[in-house]
Residue frames relative to the residue before (quaternion, step in Angstrom):
aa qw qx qy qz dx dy dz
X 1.0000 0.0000 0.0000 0.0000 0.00 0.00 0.00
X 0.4028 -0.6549 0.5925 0.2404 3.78 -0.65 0.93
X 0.0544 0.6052 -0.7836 0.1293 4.07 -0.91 0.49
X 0.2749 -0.6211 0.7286 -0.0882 2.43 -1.79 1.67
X 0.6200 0.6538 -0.3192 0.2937 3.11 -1.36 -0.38
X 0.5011 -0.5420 0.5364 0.4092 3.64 -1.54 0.33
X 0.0384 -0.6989 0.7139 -0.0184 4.03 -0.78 1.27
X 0.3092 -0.7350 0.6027 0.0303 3.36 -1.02 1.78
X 0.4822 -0.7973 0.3384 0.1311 3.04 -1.36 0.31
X 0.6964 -0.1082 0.1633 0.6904 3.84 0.56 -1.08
X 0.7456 0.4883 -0.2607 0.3710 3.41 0.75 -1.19
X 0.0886 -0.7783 0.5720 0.2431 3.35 1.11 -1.14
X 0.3731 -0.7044 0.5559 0.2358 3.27 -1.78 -0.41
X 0.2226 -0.7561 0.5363 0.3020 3.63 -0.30 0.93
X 0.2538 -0.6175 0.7395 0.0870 3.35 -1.71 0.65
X 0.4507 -0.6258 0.6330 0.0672 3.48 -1.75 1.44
X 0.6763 0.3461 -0.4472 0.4720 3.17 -1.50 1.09
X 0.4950 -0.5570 0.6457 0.1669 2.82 -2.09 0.61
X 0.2034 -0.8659 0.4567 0.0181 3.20 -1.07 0.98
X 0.7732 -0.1349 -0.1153 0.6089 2.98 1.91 -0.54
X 0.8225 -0.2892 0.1826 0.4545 3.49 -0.94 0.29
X 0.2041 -0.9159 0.1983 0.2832 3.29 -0.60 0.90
X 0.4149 0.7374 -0.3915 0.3618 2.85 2.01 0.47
X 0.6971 -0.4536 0.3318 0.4452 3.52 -1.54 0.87
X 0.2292 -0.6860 0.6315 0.2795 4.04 -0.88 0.25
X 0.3396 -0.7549 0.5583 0.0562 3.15 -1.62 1.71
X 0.0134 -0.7845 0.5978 0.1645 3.34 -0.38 0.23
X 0.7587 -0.5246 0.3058 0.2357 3.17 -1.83 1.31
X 0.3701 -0.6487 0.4598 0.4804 3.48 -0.80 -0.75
X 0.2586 0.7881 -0.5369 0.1543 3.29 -0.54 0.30
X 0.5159 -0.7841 0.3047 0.1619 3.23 -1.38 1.02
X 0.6872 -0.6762 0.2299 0.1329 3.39 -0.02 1.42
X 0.2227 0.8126 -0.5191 -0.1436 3.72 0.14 -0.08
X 0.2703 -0.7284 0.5808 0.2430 3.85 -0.43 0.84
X 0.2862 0.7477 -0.5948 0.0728 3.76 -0.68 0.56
X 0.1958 -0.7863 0.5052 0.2969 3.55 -0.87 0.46
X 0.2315 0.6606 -0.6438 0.3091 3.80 0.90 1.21
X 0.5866 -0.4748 0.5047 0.4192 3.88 -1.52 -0.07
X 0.0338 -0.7793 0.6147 0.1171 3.23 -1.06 0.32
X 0.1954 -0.7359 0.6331 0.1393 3.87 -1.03 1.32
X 0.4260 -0.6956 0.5683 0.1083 3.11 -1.22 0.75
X 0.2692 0.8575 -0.4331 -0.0677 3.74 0.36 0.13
X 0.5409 -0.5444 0.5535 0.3235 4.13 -1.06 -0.08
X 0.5327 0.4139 -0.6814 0.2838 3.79 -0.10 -0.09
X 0.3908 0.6028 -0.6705 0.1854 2.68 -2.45 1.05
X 0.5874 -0.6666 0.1692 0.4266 3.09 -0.77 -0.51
X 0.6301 -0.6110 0.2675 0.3976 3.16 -0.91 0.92
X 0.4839 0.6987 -0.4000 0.3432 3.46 -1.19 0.61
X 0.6555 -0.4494 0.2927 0.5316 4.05 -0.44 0.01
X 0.2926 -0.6781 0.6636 0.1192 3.84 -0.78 1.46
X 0.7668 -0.2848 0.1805 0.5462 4.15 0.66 -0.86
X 0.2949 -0.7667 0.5577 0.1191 3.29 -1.22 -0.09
X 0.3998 -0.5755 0.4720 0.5350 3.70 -1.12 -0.41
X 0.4869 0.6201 -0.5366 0.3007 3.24 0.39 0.26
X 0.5774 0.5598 -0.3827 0.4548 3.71 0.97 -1.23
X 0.7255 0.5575 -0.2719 0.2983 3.66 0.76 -1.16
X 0.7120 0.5005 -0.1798 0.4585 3.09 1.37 -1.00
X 0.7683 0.2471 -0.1812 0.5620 3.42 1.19 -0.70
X 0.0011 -0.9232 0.3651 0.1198 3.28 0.20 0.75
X 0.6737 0.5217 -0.2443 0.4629 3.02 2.02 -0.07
X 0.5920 0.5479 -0.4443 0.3897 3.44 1.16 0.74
X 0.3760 -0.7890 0.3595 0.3270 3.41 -0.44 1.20
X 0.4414 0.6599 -0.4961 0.3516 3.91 1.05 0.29
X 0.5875 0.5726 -0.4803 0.3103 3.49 0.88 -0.83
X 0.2692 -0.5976 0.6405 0.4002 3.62 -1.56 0.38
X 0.2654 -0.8143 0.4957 0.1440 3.18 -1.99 0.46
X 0.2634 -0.7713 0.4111 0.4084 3.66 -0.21 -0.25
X 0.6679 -0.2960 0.5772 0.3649 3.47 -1.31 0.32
X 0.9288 0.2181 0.1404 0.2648 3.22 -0.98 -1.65
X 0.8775 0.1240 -0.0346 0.4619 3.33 0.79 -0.66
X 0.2924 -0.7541 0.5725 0.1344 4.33 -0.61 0.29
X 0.1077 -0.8162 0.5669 -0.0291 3.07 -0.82 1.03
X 0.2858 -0.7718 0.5649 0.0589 3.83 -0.76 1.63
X 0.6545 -0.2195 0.0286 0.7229 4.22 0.87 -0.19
X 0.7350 0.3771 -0.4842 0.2882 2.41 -2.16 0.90
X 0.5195 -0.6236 0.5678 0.1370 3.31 -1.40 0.06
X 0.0770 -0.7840 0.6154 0.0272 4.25 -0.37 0.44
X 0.1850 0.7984 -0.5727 -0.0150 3.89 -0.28 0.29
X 0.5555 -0.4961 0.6172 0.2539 3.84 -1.50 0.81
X 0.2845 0.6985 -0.5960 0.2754 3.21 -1.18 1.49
X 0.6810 -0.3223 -0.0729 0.6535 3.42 -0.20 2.35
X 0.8429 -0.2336 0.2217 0.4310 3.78 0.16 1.00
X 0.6394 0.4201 -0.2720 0.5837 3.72 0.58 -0.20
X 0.4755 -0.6538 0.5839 0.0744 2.49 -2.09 0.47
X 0.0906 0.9354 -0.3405 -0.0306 3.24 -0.08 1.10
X 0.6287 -0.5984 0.3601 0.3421 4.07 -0.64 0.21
X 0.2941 -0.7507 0.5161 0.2893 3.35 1.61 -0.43
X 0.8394 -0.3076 0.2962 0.3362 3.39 -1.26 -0.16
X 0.3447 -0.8097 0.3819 0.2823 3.96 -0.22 0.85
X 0.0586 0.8635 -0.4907 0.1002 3.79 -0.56 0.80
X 0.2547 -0.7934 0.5214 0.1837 3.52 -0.30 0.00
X 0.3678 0.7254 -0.3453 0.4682 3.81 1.92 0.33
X 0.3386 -0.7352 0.5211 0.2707 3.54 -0.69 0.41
X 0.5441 -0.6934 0.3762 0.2858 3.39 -0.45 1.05
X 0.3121 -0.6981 0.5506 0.3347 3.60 -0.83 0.10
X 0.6972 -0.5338 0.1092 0.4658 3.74 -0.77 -0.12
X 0.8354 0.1810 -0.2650 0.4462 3.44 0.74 0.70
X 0.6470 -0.6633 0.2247 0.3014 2.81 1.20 1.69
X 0.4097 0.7508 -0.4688 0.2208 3.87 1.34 0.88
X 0.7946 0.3599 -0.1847 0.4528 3.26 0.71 -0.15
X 0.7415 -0.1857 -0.0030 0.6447 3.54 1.30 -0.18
X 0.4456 -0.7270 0.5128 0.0999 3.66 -1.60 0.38
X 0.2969 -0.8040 0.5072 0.0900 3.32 0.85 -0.56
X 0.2558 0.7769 -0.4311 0.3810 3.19 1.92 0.78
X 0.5074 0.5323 -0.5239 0.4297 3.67 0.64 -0.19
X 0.7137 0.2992 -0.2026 0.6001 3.63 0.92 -0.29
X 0.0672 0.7989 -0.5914 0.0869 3.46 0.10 0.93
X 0.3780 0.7362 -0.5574 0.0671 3.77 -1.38 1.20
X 0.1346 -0.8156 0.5580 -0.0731 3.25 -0.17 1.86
X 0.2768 -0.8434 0.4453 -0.1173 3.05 -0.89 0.81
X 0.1100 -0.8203 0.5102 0.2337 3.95 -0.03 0.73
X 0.6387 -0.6983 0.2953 0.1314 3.42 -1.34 1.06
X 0.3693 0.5612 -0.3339 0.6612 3.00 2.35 -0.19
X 0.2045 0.6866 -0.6972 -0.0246 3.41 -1.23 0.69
X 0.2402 0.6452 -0.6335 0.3532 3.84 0.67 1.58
X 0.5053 0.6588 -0.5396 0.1400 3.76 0.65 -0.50
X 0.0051 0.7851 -0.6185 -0.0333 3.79 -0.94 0.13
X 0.7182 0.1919 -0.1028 0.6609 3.89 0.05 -1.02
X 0.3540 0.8017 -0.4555 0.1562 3.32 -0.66 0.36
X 0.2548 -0.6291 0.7039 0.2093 3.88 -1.12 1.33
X 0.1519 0.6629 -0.7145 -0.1642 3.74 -0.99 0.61
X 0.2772 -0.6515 0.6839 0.1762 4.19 -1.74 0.81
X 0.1398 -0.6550 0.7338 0.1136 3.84 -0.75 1.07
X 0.1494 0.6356 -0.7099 -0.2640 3.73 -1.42 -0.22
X 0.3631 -0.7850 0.4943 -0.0872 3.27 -1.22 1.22
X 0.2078 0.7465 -0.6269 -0.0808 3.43 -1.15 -0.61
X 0.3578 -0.6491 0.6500 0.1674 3.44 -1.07 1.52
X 0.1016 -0.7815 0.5929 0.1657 3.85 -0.85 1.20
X 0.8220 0.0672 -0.0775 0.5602 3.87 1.24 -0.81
X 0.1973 -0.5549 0.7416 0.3212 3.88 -1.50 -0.74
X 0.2483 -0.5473 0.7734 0.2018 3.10 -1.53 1.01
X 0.3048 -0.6938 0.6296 0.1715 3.85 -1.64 0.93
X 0.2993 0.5260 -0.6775 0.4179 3.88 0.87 0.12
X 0.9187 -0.0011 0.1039 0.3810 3.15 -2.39 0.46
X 0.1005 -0.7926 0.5674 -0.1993 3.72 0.96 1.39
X 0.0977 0.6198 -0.7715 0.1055 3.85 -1.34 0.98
X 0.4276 -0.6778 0.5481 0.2393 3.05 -1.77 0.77
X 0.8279 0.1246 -0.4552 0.3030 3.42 0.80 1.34
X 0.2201 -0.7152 0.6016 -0.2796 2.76 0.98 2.45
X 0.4841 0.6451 -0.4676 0.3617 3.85 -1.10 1.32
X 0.5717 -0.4719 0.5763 0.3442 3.46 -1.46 -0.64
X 0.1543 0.7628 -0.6124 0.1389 3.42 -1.39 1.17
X 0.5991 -0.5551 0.5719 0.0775 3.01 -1.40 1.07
X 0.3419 0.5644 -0.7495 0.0540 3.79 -0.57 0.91
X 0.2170 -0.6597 0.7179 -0.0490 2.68 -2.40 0.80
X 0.7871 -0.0991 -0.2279 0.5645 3.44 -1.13 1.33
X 0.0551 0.7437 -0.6177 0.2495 2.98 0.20 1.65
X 0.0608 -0.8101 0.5822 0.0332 3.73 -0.49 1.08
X 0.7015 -0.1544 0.0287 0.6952 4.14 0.78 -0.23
X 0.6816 -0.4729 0.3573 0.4291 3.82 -1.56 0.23
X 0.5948 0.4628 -0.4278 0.4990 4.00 0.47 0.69
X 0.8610 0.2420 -0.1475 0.4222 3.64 0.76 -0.31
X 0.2741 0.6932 -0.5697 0.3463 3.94 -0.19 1.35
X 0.4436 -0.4665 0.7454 0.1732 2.55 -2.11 -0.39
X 0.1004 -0.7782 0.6146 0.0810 3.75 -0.72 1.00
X 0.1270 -0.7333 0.6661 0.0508 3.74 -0.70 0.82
X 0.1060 0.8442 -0.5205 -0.0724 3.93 -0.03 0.50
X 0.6923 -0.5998 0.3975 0.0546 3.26 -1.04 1.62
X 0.7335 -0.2000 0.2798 0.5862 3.24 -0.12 -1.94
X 0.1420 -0.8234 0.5328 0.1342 3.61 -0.31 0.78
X 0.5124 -0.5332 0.3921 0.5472 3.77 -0.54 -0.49
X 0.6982 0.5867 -0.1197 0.3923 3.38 1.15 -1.07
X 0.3950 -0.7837 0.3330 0.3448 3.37 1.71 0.02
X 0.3312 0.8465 -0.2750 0.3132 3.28 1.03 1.15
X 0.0059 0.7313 -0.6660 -0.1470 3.73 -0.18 0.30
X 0.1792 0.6842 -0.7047 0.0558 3.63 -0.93 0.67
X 0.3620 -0.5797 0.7161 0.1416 3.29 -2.03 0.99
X 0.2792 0.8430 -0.4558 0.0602 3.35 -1.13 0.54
X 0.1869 -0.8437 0.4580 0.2086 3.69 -0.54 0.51
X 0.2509 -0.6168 0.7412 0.0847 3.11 -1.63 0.28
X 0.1294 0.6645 -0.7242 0.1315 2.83 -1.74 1.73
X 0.2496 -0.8168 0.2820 0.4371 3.66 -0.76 0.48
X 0.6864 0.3989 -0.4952 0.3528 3.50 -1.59 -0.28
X 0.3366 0.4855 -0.7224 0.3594 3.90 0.36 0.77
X 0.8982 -0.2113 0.2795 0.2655 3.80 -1.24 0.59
X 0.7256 -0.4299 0.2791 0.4592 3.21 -0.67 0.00
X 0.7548 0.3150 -0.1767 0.5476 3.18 1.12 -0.19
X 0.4001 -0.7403 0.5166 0.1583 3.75 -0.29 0.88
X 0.8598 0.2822 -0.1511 0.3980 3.62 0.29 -1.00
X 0.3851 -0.7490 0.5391 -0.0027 3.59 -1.05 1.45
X 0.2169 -0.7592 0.6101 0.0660 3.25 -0.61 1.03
X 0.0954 -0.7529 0.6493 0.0499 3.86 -0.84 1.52
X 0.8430 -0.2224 0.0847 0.4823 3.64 0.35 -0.16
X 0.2153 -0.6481 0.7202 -0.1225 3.45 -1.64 1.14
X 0.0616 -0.5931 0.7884 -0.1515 2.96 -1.79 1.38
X 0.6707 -0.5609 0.4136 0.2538 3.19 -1.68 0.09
X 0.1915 0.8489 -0.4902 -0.0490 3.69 0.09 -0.10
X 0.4524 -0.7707 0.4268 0.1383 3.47 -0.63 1.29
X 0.3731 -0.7487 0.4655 0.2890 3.82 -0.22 1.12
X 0.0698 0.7167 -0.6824 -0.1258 3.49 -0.69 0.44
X 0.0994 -0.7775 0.6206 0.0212 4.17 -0.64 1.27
X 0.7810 0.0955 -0.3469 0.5104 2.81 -1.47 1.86
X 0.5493 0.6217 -0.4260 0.3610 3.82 0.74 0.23
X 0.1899 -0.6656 0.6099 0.3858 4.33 0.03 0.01
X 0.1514 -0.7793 0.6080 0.0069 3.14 -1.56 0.75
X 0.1571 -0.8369 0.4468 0.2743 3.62 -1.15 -0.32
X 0.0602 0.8520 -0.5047 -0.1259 3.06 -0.53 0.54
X 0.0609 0.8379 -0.5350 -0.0894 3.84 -1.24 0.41
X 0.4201 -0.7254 0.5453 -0.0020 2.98 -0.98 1.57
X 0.0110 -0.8261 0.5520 0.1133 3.70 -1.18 0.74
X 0.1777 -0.8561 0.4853 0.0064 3.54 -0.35 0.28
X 0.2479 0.7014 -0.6175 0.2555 4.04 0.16 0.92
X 0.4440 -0.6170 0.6387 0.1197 2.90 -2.05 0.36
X 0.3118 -0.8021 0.4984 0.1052 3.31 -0.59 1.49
X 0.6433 -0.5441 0.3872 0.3744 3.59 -1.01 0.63
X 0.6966 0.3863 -0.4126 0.4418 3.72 0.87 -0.62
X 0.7500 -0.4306 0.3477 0.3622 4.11 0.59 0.51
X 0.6203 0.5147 -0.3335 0.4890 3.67 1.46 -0.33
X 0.3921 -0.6928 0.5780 0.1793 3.93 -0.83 0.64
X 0.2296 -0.7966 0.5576 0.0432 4.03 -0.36 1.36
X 0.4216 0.7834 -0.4512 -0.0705 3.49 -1.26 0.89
X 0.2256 -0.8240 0.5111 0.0941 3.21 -0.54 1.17
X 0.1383 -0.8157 0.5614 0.0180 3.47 -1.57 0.57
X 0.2249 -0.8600 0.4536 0.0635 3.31 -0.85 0.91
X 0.0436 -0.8161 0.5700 0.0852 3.60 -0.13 0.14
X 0.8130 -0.1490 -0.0094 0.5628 4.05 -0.89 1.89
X 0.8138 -0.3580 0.0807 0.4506 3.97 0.66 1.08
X 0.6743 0.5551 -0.2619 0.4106 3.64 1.54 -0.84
X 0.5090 -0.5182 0.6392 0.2527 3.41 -0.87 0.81
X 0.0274 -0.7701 0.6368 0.0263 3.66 -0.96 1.26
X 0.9030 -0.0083 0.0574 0.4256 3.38 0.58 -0.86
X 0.1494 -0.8189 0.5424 0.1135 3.76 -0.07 0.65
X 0.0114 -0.7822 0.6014 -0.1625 3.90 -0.50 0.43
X 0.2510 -0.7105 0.6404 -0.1487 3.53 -1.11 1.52
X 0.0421 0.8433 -0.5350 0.0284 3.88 -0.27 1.18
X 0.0780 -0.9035 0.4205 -0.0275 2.87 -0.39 1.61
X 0.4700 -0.6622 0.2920 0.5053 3.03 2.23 -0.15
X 0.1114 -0.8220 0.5582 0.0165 3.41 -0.79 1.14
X 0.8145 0.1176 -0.2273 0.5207 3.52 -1.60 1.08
X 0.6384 -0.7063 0.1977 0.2334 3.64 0.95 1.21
X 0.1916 0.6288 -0.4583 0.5982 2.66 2.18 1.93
X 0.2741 -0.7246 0.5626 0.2887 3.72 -0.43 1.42
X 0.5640 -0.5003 0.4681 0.4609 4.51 -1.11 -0.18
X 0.5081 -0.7752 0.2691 0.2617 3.09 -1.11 0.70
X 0.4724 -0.7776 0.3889 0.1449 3.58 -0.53 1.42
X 0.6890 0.5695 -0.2506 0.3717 3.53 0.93 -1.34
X 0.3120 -0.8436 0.3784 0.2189 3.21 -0.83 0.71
X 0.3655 -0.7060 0.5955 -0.1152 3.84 -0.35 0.98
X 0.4553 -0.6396 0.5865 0.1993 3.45 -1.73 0.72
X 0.6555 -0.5571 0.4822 0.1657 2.86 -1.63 1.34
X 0.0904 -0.8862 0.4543 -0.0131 3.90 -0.61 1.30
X 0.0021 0.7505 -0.6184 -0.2333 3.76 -0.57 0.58
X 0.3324 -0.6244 0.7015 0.0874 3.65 -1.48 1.68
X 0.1888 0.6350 -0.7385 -0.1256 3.84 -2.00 0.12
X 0.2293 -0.8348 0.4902 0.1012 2.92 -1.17 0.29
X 0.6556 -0.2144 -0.0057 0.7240 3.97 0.51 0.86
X 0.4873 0.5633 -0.4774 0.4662 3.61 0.55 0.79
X 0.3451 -0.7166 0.6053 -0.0316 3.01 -1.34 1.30
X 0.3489 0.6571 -0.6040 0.2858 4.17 -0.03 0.80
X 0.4419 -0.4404 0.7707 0.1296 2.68 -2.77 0.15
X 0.3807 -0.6804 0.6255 0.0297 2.62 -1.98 0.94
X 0.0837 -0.8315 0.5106 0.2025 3.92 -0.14 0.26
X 0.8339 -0.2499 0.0070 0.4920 3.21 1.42 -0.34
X 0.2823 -0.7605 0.5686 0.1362 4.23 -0.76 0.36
X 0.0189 -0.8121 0.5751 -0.0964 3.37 0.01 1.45
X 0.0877 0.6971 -0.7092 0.0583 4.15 -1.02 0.99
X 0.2370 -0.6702 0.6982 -0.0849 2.15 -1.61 1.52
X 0.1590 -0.8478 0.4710 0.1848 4.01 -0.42 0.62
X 0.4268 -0.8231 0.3072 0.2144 3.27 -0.31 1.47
């Protein structure tokens, strides 16, 4: 397999900032189906609010909207011409149907399956704005996977502000800083364009955790987890997460495929 990219080593590199909420992520109830067929995620319906954090948090008021398929910890996700969209960018908790604000500047949606493990997932996207309030340089769109609560993932970032692709994990009690940077590459922003991007993720027989990522056919980054500061990578499997950060996009669809 050809890997690109900056591959770290034992030490790794810690990266500043908060990336996601720092409370523990809850996940609805909801009955499970284990299958090893592909599953696409798609957005037709009607237009209008798909879920919120509100639905998540109150789960016992029958106004809240829910989703089928997916759980949302902040922010707001709404159907628009088939897509999925972030709605307007705010930093306001939403009320229960996301009319007055979203809390999309904090965006974290979440599928209700959380059996994924090996896995090719294809997002197609399109970054439409950046909100500059409370600006970071890795404000954007990301990819987490075997995500089990907001201290444990993989981060696969898309479009940063900073023109970055970075891979990275998050576990807690690493230092003051939880989240580990395995490898970074450039990736040129292209706003308002749809893109694709697919990410794999598998465990390799020697104990190390492979992932590579493409972005519209090109091989961006290639990356080899062997576990850093005598933390092994993370094995357990966990649900499959879209993250933004003062970033304003659509989704057209979330295809897995289990390897």
């Amino acid at each position: 397999m050809n890997r690109v990219g900056v591959l770290l080593g034992v030490a790794g590199v810690l990266v500043t900032g908060t990336l996601l909420s720092a409370g523990v992520m809850l996940r609805d109830p909801a009955t499970q189906e284990r299958s090893d067929q592909p599953v696409t995620y798609g957005f037709d319906g009607r237009a209008g609010l798909m879920t919120n954090e509100y639905a998540h948090w109150n789960p016992s008021d029958p106004k809240r909207t829910a989703a089928r398929d997916w759980v949302m910890t902040s922010g707001s996700v709404f159907r628009r011409d088939g897509h999925a969209w972030t709605g307007e960018l705010d930093d306001i908790s939403p009320d229960v149907a996301s009319e007055r604000s979203t809390n999309s500047a904090v965006f974290r949606l979440f599928t209700r399956r959380s059996d994924w493990r090996n896995t090719s997932v294809t997002i197609r996207y399109r970054v439409l704005s950046r909100r500059d309030q409370d600006a970071h340089d890795y404000d954007g769109l990301h990819l987490l996977l075997r995500a089990r609560q907001s201290t444990h993932f993989y981060s696969v970032s898309l479009d940063r502000r900073d023109g970055e692709a970075v891979v990275k994990r998050k576990l807690p009690g690493v230092d003051d800083d939880p989240y580990e940077t395995l490898a970074a590459a450039p990736l040129v922003n292209q706003m308002g364009r749809w893109r694709t991007a697919v990410v794999r993720l598998e465990d390799l027989s020697s104990g190390a955790v492979a992932i590579d990522v493409s972005v519209d056919g090109q091989q961006v980054l290639g990356v080899l987890d062997h576990g850093l500061g005598g933390r092994g990578p993370l094995r357990d499997e966990g649900q499959i997460g879209v993250r933004g950060d003062n970033t304003e996009f659509e989704l057209s669809s979330v295809e897995v495929a289990p390897l």
